[in-house]
N, C-alpha and C positions, 0 to 999 in steps of 0.2 A: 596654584599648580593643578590641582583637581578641577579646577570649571576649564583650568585648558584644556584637560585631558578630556574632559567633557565631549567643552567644543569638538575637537579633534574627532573625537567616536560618532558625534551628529553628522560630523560632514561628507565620513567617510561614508556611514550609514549611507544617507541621502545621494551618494556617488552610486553606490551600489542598486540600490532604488531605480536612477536615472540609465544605469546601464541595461537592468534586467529590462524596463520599459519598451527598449529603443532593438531587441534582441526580436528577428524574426520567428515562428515557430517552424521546428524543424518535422522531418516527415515521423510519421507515427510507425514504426516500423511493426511495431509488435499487435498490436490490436487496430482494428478499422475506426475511423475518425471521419464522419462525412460534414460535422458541423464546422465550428470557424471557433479556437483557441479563447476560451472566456479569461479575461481580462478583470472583469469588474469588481471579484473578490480578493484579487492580490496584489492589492498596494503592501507595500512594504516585504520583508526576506526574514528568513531565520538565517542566519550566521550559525552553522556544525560547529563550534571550535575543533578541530582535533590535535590540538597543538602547531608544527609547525606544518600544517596545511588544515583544510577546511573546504566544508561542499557550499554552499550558496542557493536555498531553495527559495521561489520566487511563494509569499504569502507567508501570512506572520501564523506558525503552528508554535503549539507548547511544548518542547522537551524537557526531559527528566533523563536523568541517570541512574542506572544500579550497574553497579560494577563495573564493566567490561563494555556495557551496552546502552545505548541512548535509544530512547523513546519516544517518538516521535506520533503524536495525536492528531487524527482530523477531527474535526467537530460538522456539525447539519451546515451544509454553504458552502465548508471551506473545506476542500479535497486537494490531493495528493495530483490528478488525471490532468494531466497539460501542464503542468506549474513549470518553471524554467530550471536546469537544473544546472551551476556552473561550478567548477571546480577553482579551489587556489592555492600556489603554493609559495610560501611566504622565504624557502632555503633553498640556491640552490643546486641543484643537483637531485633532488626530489622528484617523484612521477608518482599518480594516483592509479587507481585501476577497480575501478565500481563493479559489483555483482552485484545481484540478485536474486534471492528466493522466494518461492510462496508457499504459507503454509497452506494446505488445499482439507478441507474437512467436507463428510459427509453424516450426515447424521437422519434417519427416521422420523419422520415425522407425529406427530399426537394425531390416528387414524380418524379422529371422530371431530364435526361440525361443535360449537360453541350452541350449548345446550342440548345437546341428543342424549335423550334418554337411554339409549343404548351404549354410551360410551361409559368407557373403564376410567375409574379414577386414574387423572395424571401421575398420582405418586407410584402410585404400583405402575403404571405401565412403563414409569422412566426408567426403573430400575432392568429392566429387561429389553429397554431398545438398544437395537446394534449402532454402532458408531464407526467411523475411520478415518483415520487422517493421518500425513506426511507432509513431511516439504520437499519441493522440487530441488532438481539440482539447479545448482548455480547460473546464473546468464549475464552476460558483461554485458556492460552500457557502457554505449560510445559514445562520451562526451567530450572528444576530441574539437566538436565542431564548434563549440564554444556557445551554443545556442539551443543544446539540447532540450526537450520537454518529455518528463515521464509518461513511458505510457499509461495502459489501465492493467494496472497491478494484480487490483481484483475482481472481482462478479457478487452481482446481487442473488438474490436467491431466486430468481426469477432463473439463472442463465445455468445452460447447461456444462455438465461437466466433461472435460476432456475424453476425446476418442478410447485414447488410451486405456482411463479408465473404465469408460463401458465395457472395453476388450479382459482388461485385469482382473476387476473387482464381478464382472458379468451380470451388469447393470441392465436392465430390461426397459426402453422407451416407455413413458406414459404423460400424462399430465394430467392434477387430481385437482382442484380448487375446494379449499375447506371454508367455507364462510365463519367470520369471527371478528372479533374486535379488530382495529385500524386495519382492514381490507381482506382478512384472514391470512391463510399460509393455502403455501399452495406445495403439491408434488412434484417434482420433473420426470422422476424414475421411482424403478422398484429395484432397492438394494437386502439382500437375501429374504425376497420375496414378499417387501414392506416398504410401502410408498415412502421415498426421502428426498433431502432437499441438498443441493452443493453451495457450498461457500467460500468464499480467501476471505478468512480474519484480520489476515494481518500480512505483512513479509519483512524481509528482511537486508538490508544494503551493507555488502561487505567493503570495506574499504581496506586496498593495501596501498601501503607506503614503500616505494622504493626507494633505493641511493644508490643514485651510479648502479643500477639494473639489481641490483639484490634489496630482497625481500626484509626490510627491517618491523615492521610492524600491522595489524589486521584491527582495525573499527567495525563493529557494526552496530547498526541504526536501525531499529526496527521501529516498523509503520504500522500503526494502528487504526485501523480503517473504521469509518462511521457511515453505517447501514441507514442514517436518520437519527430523527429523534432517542 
């Protein structure tokens, strides 16, 4: 009875495989896209279980669960940015409704080059650099079209941060380059009047479950982004 059930889970798998393959990509609404949809590192899906529905991401990532919330890992290669996103519901009268957040951080930089004499010891100066960080409000994703691909979620530390925040936080243009191990760090601005860098760590996908239009239950899947090695 087990190697049937087996079988059966192979096959479906492998169904699923052959559908995401065969799935055009859809337009990038949220961030610019001028290259061509990489393929190469996403053979196979993670399967969301959420009971009786489930999301369908194109590339085998690892999750984990703690409580309420699944975990969802990139590793160096294998990213979250174009991957196919599809929806399923197994009861019905059911309907899904995807959000998302980002959490957005800025942090100050370590002021000094990779052996400058002049520089403060790291542990005293950590203790005293400014910090900040939120998560954005919510954004639906429309994965009505049955061929959706996420956009780009997050930013490396190279890219700048939102208008908004320069206006907010009254972030001042620059760009610093500190030479240091694997390429150094670099500045983009000055947040209260000390060179820092902006990030998305991570975000967030909310999932609701509806029945027959009312609201029965809320998932979410937070995405754990990989900067590299």
């Amino acid at each position: 009875m087990e190697e049937n059930d087996d079988r059966a889970s192979q096959a479906r798998q492998k169904q699923i495989e052959t559908e995401l393959e065969k799935q055009l990509p859809a337009p990038d609404t949220l961030y610019s896209f001028a290259g061509q949809a990489d393929l190469e590192d996403s053979l196979g899906s993670t399967y969301i279980d959420l009971g009786a529905v489930a999301l369908i991401l194109q590339g085998e990532f690892p999750i984990t669960r703690k409580g309420d919330t699944l975990y969802l890992e990139e590793s160096p290669g294998l990213y979250t940015y174009q991957k196919l996103l599809k929806t399923e519901v197994l009861l019905p009268g059911l309907e899904l409704k995807v959000y998302f957040s980002r959490h957005e951080r800025i942090d100050q930089v370590y002021p000094w080059a990779l052996g400058d004499p002049q520089a403060e010891e790291f542990a005293s100066w950590r203790e005293r650099a400014q910090h900040w960080q939120a998560w954005t409000e919510y954004v639906y994703l429309p994965l009505e079209s049955g061929n959706y691909r996420l956009p780009m979620l997050n930013q490396g530390h190279n890219q700048e941060a939102r208008a908004e925040l320069y206006k907010s936080l009254s972030l001042r243009d620059t760009f610093i380059d500190y030479p240091g191990e694997m390429g150094g760090y670099q500045a983009e601005f000055l947040f209260i009047g000390q060179p820092a860098a902006f990030y998305v760590p991570e975000a967030v996908l909310k999932v609701e479950v509806y029945d027959e239009e009312v609201l029965k239950r809320e998932y979410y899947i937070q995405i754990n982004f990989s900067y590299g090695c």
